[in-house]
N, CA, C, O and CB atoms as a CASP TS submission, in Angstrom:
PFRMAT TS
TARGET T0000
AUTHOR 0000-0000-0000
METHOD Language model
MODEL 1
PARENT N/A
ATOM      1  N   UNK     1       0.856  -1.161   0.000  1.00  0.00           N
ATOM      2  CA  UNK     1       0.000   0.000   0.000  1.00  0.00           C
ATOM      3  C   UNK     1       0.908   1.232   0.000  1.00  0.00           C
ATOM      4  O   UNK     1       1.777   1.312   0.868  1.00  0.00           O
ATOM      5  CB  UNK     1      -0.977  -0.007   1.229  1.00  0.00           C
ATOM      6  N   UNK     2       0.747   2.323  -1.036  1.00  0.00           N
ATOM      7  CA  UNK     2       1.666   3.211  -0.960  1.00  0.00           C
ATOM      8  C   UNK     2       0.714   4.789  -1.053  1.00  0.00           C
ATOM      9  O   UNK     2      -0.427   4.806  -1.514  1.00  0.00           O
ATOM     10  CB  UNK     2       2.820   2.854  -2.203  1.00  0.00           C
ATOM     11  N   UNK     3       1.177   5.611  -0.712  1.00  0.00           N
ATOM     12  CA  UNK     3       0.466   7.160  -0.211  1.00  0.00           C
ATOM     13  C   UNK     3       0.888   7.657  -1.401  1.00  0.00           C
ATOM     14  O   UNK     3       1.705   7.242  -2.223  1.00  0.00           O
ATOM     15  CB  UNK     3       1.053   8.140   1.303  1.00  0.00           C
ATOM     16  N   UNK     4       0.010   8.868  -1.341  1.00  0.00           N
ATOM     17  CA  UNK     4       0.619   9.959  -2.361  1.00  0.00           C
ATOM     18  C   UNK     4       2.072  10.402  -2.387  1.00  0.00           C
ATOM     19  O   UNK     4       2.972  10.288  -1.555  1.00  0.00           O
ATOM     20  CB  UNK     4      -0.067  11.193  -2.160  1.00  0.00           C
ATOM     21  N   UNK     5       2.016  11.016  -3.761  1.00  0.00           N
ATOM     22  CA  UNK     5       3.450  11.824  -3.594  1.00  0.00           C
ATOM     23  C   UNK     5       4.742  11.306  -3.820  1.00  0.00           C
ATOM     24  O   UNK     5       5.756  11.996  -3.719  1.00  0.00           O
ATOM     25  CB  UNK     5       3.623  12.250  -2.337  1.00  0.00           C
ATOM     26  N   UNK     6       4.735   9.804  -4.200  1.00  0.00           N
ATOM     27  CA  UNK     6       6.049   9.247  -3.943  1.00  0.00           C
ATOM     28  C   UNK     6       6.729   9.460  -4.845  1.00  0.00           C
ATOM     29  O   UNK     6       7.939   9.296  -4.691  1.00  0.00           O
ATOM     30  CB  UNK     6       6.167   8.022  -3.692  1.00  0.00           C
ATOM     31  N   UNK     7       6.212   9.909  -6.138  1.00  0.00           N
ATOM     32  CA  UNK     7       7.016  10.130  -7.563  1.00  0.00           C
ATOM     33  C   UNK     7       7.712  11.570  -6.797  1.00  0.00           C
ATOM     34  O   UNK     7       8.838  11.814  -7.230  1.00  0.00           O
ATOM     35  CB  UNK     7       5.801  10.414  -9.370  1.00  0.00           C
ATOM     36  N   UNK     8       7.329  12.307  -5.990  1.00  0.00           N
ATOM     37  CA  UNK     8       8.055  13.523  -5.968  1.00  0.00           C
ATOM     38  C   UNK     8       9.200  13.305  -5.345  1.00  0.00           C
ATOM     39  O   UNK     8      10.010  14.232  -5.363  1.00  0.00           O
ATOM     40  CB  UNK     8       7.405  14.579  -5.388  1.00  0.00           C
ATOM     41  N   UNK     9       9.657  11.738  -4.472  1.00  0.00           N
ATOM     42  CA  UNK     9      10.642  12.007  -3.494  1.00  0.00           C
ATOM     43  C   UNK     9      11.738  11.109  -4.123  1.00  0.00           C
ATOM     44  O   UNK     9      11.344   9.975  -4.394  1.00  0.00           O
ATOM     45  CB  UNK     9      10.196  11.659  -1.912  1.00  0.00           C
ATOM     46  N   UNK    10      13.146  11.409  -4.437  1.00  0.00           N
ATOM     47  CA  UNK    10      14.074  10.541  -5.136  1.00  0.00           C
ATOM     48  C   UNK    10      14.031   9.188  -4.500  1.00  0.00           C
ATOM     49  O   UNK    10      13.931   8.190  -5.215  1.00  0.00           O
ATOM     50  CB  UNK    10      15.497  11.106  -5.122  1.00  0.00           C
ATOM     51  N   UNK    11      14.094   9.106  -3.340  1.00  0.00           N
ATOM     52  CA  UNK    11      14.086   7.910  -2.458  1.00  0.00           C
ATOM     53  C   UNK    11      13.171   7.069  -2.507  1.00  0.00           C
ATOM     54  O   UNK    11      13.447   5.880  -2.343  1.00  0.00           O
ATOM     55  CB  UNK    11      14.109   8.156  -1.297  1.00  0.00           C
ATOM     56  N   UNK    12      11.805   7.501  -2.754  1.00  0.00           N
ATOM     57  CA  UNK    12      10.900   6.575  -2.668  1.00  0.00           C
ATOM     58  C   UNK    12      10.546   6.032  -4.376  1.00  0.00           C
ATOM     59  O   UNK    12      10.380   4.847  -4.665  1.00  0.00           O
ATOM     60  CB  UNK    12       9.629   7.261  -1.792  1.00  0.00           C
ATOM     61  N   UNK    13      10.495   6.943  -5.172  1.00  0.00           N
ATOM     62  CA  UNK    13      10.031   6.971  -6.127  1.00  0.00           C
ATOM     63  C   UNK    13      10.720   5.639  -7.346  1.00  0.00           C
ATOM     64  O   UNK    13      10.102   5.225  -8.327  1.00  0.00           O
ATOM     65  CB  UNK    13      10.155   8.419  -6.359  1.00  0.00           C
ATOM     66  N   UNK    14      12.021   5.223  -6.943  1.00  0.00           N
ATOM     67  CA  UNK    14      12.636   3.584  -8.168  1.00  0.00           C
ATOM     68  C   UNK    14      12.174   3.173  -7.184  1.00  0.00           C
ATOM     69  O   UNK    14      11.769   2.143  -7.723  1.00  0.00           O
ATOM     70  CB  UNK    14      14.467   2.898  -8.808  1.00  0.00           C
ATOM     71  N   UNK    15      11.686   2.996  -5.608  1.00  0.00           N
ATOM     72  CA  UNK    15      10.884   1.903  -4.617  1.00  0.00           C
ATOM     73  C   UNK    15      10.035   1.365  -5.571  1.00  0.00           C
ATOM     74  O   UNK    15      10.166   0.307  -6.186  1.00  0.00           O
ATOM     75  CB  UNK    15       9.970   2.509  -3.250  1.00  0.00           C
ATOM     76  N   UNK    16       8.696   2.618  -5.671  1.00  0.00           N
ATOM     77  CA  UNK    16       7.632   2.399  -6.198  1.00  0.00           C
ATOM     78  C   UNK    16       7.332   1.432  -7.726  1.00  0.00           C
ATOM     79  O   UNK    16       6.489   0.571  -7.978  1.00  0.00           O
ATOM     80  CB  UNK    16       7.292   3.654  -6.233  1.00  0.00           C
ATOM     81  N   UNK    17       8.431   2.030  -8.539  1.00  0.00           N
ATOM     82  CA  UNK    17       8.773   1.438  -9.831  1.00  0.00           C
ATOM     83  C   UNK    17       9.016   0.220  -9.494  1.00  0.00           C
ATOM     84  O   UNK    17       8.206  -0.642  -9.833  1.00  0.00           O
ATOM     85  CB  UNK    17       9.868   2.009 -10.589  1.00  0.00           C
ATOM     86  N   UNK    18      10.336  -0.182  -8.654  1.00  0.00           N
ATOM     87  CA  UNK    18      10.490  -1.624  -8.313  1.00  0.00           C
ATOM     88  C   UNK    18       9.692  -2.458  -7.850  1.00  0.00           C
ATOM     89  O   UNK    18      10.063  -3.622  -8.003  1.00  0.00           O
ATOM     90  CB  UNK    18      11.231  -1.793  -7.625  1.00  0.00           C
ATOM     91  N   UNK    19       8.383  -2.262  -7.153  1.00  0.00           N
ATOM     92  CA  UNK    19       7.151  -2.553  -6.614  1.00  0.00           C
ATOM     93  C   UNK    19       6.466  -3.301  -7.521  1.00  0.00           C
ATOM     94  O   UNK    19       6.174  -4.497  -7.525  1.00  0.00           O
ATOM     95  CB  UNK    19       6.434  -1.448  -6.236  1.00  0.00           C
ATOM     96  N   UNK    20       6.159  -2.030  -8.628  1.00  0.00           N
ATOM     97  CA  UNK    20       5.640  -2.480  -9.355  1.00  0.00           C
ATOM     98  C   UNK    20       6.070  -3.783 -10.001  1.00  0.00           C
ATOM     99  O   UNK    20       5.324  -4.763  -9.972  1.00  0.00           O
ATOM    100  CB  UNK    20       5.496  -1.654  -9.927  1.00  0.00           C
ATOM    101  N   UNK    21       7.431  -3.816 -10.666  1.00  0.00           N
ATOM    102  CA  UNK    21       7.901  -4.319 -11.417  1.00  0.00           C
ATOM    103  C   UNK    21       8.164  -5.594 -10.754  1.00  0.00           C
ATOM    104  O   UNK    21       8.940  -6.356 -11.330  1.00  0.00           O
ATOM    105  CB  UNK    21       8.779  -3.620 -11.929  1.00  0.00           C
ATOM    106  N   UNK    22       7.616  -5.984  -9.564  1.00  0.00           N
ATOM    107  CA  UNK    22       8.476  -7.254  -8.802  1.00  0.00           C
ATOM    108  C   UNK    22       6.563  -7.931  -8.572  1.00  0.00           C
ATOM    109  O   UNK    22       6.478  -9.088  -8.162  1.00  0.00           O
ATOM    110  CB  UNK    22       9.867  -6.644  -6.739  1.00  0.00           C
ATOM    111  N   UNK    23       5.121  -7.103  -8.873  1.00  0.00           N
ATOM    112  CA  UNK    23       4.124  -7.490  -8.682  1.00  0.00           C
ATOM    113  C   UNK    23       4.039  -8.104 -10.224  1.00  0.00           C
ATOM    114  O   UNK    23       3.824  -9.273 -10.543  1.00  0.00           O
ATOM    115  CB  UNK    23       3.186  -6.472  -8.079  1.00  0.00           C
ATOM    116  N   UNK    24       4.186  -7.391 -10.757  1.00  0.00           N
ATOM    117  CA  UNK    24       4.023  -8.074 -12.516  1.00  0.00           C
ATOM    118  C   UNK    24       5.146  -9.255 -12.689  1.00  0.00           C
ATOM    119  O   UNK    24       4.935 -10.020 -13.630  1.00  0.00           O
ATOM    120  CB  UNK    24       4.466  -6.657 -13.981  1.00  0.00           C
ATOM    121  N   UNK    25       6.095  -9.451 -12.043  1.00  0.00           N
ATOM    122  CA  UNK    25       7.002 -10.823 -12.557  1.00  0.00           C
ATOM    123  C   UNK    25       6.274 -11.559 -11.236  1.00  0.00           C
ATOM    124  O   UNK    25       5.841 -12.662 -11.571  1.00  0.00           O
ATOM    125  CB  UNK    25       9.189 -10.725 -12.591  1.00  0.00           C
ATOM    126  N   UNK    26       6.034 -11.261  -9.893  1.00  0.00           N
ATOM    127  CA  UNK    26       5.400 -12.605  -9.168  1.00  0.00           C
ATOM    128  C   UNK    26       3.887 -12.848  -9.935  1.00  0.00           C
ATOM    129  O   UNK    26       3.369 -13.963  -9.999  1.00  0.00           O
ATOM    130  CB  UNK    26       5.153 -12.314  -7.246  1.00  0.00           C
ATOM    131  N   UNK    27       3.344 -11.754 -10.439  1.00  0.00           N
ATOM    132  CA  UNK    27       2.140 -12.559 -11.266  1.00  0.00           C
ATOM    133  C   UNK    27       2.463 -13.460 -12.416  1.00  0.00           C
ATOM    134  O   UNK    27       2.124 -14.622 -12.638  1.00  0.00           O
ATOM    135  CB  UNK    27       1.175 -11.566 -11.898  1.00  0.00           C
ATOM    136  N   UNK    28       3.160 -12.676 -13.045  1.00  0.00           N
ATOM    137  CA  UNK    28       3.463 -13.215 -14.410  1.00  0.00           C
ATOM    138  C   UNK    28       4.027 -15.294 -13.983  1.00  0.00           C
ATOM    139  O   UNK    28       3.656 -16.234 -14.685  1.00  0.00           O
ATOM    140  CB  UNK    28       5.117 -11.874 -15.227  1.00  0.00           C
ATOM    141  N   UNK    29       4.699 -15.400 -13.041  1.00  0.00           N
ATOM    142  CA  UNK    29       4.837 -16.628 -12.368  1.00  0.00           C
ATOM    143  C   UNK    29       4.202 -17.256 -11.906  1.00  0.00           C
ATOM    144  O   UNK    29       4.666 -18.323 -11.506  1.00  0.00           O
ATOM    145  CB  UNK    29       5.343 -16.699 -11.731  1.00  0.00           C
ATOM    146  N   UNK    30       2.815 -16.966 -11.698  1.00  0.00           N
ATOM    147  CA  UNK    30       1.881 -17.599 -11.510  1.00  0.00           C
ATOM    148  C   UNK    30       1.392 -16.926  -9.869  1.00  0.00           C
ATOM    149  O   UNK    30       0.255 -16.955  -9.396  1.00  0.00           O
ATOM    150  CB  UNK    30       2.295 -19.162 -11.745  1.00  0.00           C
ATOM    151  N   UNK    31       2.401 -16.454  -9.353  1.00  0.00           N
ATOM    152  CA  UNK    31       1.665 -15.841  -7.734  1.00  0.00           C
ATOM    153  C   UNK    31      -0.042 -14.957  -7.823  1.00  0.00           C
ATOM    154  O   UNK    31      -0.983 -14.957  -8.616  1.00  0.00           O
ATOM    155  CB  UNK    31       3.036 -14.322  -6.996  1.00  0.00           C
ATOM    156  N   UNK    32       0.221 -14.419  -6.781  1.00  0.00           N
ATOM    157  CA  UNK    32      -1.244 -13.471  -6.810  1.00  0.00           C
ATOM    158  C   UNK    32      -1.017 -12.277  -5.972  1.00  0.00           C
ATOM    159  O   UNK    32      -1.658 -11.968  -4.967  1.00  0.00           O
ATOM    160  CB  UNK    32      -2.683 -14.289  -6.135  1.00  0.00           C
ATOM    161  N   UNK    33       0.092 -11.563  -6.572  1.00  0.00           N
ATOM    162  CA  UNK    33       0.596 -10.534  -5.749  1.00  0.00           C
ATOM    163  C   UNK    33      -0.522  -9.048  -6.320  1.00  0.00           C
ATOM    164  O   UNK    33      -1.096  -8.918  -7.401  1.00  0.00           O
ATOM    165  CB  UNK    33       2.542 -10.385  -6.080  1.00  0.00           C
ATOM    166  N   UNK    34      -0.509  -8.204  -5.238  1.00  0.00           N
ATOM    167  CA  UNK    34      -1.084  -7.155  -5.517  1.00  0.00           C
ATOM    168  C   UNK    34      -0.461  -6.037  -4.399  1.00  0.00           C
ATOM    169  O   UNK    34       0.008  -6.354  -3.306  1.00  0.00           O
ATOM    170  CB  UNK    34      -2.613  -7.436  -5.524  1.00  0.00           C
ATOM    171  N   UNK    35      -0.574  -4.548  -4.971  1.00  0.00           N
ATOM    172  CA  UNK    35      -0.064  -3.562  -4.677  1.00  0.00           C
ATOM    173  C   UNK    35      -1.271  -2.380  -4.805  1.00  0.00           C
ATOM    174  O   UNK    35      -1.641  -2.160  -5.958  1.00  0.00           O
ATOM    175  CB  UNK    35       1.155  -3.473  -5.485  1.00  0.00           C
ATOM    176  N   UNK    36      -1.888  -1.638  -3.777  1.00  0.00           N
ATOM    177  CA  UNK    36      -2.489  -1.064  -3.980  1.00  0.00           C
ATOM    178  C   UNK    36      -1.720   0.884  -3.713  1.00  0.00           C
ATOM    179  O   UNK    36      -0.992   1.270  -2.798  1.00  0.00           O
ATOM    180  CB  UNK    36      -3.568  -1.795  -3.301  1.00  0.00           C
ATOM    181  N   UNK    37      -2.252   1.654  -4.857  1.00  0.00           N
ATOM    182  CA  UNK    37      -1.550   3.341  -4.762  1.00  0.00           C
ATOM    183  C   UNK    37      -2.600   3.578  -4.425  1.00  0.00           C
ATOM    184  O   UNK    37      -3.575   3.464  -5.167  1.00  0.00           O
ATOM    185  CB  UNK    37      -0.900   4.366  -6.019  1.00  0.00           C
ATOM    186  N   UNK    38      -2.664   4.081  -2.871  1.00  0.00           N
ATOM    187  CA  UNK    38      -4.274   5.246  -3.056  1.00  0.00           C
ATOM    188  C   UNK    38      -4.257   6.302  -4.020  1.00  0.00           C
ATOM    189  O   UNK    38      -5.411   6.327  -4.449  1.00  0.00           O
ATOM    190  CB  UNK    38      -4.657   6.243  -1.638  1.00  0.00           C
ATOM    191  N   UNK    39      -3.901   6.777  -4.330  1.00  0.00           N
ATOM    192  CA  UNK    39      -4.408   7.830  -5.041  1.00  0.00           C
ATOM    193  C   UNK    39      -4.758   7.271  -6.645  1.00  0.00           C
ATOM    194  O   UNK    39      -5.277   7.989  -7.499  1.00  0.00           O
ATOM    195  CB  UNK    39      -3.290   9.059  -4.958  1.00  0.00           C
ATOM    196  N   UNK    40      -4.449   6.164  -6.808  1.00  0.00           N
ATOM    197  CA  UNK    40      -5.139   5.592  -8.059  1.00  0.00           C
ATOM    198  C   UNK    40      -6.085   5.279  -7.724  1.00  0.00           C
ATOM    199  O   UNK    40      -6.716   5.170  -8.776  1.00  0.00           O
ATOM    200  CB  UNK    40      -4.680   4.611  -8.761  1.00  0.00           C
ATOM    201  N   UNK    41      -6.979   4.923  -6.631  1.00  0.00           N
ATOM    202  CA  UNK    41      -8.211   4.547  -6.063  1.00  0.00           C
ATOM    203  C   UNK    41      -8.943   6.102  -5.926  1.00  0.00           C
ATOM    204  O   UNK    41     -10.121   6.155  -6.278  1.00  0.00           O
ATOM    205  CB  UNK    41      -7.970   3.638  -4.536  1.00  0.00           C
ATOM    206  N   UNK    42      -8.727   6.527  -5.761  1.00  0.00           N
ATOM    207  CA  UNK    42      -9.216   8.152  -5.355  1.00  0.00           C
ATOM    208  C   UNK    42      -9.003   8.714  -3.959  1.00  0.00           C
ATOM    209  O   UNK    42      -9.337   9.762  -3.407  1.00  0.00           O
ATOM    210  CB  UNK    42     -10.798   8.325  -5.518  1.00  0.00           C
ATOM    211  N   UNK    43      -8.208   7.442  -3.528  1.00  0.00           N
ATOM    212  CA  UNK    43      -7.609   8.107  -1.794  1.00  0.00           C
ATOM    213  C   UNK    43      -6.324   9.078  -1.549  1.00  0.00           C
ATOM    214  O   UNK    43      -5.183   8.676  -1.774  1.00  0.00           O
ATOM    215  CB  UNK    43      -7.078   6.747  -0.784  1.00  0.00           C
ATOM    216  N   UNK    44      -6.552  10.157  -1.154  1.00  0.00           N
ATOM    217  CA  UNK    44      -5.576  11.208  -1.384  1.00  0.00           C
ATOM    218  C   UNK    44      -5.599  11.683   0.200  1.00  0.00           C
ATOM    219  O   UNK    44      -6.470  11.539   1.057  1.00  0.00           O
ATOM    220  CB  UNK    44      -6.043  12.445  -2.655  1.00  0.00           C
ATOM    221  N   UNK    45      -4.195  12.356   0.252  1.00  0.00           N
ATOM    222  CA  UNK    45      -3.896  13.150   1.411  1.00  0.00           C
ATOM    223  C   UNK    45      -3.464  11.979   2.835  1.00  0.00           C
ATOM    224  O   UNK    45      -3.804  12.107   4.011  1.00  0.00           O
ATOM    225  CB  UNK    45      -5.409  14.192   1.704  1.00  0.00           C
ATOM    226  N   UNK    46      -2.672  10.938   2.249  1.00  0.00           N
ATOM    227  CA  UNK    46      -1.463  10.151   2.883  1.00  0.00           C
ATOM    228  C   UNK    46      -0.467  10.295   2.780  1.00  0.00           C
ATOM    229  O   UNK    46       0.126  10.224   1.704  1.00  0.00           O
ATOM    230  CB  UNK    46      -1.310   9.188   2.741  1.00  0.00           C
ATOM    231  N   UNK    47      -0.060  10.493   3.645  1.00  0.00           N
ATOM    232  CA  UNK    47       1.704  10.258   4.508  1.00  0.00           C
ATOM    233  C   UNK    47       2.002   8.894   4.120  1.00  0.00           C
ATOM    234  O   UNK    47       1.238   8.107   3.562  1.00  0.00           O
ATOM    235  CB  UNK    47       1.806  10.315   6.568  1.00  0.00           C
ATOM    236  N   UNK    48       3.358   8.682   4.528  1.00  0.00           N
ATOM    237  CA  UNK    48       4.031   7.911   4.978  1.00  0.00           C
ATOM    238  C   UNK    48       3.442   7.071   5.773  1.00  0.00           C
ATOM    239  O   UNK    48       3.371   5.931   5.314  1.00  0.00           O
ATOM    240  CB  UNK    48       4.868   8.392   5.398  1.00  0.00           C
ATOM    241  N   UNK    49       2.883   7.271   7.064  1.00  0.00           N
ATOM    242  CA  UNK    49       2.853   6.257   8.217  1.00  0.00           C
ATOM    243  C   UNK    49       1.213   6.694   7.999  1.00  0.00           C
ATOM    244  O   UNK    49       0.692   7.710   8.460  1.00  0.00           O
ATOM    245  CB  UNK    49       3.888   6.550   9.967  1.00  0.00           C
ATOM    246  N   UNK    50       0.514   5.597   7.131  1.00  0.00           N
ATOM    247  CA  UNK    50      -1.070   5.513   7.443  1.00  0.00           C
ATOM    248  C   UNK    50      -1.580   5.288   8.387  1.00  0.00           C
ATOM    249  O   UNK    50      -2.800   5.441   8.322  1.00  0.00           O
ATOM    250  CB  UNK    50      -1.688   4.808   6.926  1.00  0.00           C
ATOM    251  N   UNK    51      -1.104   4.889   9.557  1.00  0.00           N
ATOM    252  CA  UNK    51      -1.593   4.268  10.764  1.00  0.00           C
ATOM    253  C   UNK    51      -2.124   5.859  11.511  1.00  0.00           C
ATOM    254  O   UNK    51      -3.217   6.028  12.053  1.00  0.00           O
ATOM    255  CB  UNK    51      -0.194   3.215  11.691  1.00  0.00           C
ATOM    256  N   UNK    52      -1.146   6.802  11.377  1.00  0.00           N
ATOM    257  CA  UNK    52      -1.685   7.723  11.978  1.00  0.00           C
ATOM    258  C   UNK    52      -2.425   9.634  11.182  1.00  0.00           C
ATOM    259  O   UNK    52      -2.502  10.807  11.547  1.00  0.00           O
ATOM    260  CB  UNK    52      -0.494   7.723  12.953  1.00  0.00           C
ATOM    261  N   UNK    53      -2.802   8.737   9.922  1.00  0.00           N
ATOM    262  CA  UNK    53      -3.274  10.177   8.955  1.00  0.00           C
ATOM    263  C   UNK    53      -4.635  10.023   9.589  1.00  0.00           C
ATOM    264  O   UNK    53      -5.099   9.084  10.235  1.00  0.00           O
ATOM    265  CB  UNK    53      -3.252  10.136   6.880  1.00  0.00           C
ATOM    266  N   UNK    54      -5.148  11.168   9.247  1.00  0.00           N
ATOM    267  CA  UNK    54      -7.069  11.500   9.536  1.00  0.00           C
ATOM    268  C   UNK    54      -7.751  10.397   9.054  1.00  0.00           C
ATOM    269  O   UNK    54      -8.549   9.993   9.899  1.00  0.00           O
ATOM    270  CB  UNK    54      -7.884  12.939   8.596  1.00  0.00           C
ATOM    271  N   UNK    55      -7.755   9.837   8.171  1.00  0.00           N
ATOM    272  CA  UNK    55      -8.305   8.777   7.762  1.00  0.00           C
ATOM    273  C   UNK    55      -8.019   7.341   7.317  1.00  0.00           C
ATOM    274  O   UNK    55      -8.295   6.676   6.318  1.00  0.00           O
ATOM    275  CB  UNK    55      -8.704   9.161   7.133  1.00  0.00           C
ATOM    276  N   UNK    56      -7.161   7.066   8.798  1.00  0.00           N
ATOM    277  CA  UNK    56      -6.559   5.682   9.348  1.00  0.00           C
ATOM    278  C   UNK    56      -7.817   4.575   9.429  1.00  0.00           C
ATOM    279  O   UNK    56      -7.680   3.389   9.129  1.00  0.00           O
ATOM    280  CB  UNK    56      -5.828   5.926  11.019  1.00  0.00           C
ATOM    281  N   UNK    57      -8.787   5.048   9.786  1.00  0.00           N
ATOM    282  CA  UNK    57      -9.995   3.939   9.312  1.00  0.00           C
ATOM    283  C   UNK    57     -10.210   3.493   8.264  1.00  0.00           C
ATOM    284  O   UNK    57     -10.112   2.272   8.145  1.00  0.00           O
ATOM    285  CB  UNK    57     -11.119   4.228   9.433  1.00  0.00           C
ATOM    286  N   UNK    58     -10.532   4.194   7.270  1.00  0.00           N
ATOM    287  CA  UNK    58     -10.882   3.707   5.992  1.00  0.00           C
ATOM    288  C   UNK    58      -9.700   3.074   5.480  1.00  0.00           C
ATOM    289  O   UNK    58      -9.866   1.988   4.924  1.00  0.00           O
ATOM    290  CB  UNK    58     -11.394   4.758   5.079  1.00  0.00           C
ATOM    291  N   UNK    59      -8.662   3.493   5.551  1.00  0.00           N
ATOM    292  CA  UNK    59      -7.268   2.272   5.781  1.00  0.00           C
ATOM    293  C   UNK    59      -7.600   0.947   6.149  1.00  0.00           C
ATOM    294  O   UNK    59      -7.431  -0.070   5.477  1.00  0.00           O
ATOM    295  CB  UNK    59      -6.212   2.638   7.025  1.00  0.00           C
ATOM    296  N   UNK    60      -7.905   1.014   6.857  1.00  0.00           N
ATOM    297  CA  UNK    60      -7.960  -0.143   7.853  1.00  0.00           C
ATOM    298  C   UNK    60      -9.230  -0.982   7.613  1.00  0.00           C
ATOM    299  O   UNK    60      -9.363  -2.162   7.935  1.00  0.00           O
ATOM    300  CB  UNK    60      -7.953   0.397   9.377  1.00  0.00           C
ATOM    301  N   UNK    61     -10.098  -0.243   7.033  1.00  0.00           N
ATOM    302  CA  UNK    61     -10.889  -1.155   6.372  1.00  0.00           C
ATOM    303  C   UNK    61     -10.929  -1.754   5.085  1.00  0.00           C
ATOM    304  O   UNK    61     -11.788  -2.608   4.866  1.00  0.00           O
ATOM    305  CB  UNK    61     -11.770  -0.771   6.438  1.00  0.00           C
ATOM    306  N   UNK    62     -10.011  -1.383   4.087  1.00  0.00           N
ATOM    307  CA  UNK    62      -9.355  -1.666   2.972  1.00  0.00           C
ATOM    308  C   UNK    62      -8.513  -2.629   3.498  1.00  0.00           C
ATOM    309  O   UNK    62      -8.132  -3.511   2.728  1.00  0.00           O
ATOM    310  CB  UNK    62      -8.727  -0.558   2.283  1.00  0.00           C
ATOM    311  N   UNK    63      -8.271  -2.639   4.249  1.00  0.00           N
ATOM    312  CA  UNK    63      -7.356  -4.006   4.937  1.00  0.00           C
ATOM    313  C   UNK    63      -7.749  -4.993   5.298  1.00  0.00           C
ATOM    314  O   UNK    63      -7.405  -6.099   4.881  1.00  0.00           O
ATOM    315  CB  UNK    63      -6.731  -3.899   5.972  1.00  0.00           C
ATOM    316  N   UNK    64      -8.662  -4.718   6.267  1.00  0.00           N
ATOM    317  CA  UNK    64      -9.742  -5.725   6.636  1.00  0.00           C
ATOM    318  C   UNK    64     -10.180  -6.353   5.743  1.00  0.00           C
ATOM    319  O   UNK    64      -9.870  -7.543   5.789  1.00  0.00           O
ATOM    320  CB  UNK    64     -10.777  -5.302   7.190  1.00  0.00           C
ATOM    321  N   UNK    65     -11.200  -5.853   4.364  1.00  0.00           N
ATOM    322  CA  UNK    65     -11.919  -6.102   3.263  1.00  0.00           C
ATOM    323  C   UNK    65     -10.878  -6.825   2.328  1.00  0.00           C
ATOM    324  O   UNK    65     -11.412  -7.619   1.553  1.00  0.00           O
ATOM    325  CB  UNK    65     -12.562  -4.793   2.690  1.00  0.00           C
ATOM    326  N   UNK    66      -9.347  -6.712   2.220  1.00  0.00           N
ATOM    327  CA  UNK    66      -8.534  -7.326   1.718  1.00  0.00           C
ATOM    328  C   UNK    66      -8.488  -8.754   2.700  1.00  0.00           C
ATOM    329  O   UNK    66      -9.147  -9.696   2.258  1.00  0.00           O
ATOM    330  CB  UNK    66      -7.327  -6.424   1.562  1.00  0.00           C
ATOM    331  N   UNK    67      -8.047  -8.885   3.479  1.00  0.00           N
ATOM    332  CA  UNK    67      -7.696  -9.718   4.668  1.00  0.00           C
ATOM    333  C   UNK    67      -9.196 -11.105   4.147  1.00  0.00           C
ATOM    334  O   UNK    67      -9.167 -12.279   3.777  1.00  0.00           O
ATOM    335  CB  UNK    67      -7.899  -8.508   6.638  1.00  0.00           C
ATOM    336  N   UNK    68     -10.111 -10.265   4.364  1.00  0.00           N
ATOM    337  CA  UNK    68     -11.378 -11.617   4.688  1.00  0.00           C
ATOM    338  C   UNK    68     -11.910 -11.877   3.418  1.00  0.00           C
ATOM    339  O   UNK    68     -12.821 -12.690   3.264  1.00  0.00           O
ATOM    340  CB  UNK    68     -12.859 -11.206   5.786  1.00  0.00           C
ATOM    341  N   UNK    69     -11.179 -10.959   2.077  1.00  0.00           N
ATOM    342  CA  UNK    69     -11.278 -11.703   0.851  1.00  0.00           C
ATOM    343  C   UNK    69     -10.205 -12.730   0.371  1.00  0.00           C
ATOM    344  O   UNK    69     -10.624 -13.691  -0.276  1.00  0.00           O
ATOM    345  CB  UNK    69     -11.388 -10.777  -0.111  1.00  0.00           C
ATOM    346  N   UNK    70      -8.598 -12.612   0.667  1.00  0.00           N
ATOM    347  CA  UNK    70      -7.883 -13.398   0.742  1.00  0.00           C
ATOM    348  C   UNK    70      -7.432 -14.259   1.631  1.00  0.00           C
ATOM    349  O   UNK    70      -6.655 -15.028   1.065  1.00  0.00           O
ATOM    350  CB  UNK    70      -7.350 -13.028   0.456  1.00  0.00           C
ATOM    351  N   UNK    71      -7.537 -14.480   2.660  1.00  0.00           N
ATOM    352  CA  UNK    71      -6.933 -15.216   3.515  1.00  0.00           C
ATOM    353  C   UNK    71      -8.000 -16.209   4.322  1.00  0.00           C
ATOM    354  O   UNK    71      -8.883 -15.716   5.024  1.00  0.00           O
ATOM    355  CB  UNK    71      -6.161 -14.282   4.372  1.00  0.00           C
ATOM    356  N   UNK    72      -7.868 -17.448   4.185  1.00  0.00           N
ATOM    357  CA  UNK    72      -8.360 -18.671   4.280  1.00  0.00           C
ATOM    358  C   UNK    72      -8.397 -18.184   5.921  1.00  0.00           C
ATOM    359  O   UNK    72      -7.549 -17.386   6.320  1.00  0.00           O
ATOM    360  CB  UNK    72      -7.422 -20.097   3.614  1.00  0.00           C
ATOM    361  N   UNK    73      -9.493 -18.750   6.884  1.00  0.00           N
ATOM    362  CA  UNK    73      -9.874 -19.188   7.659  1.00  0.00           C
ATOM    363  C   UNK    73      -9.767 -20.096   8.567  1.00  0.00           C
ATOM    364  O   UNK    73      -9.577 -21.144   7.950  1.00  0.00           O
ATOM    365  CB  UNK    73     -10.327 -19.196   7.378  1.00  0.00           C
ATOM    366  N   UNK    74      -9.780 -20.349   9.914  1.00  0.00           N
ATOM    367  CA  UNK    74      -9.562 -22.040  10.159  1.00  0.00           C
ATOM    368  C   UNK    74     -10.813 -21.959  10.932  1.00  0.00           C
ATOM    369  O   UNK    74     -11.166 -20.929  11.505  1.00  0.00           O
ATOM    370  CB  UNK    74      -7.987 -22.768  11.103  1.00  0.00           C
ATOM    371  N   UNK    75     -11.567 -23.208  10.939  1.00  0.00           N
ATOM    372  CA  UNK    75     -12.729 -23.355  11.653  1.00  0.00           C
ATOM    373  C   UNK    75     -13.210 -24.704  12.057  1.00  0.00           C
ATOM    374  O   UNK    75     -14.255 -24.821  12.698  1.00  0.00           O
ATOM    375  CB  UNK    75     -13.655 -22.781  10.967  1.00  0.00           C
TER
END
């Protein structure tokens, strides 16, 4: 999960590229990797540390909603 802005910062910005580029070869291999940019979703006005921006919930429910669509259960 990555915040706005990262193309602006030298440091983060070959991260992001490499991100990408390491989700398309574990797919391309057959994995089921995924990478979500808020601001390609329409979520804007994240930092760095989502845990503590204004709208750390809706985070967290994108997580959640990820979590109990992928991840098997034991029961």
């Amino acid at each position: 999960m990555w915040a706005e802005d990262v193309d602006a910062f030298p440091r983060w910005a070959p991260r992001l590229k490499n991100c990408r580029a390491f989700i398309d070869a574990a797919n391309a291999a057959g994995a089921k990797a995924e990478m979500l940019v808020l601001p390609e979703v329409g979520i804007k006005g994240n930092t760095h540390m989502l845990m503590q921006d204004d709208n750390s919930l809706e985070i967290a429910d994108i997580l959640i909603d990820w979590i109990g669509k992928h991840v098997a259960t034991v029961e």
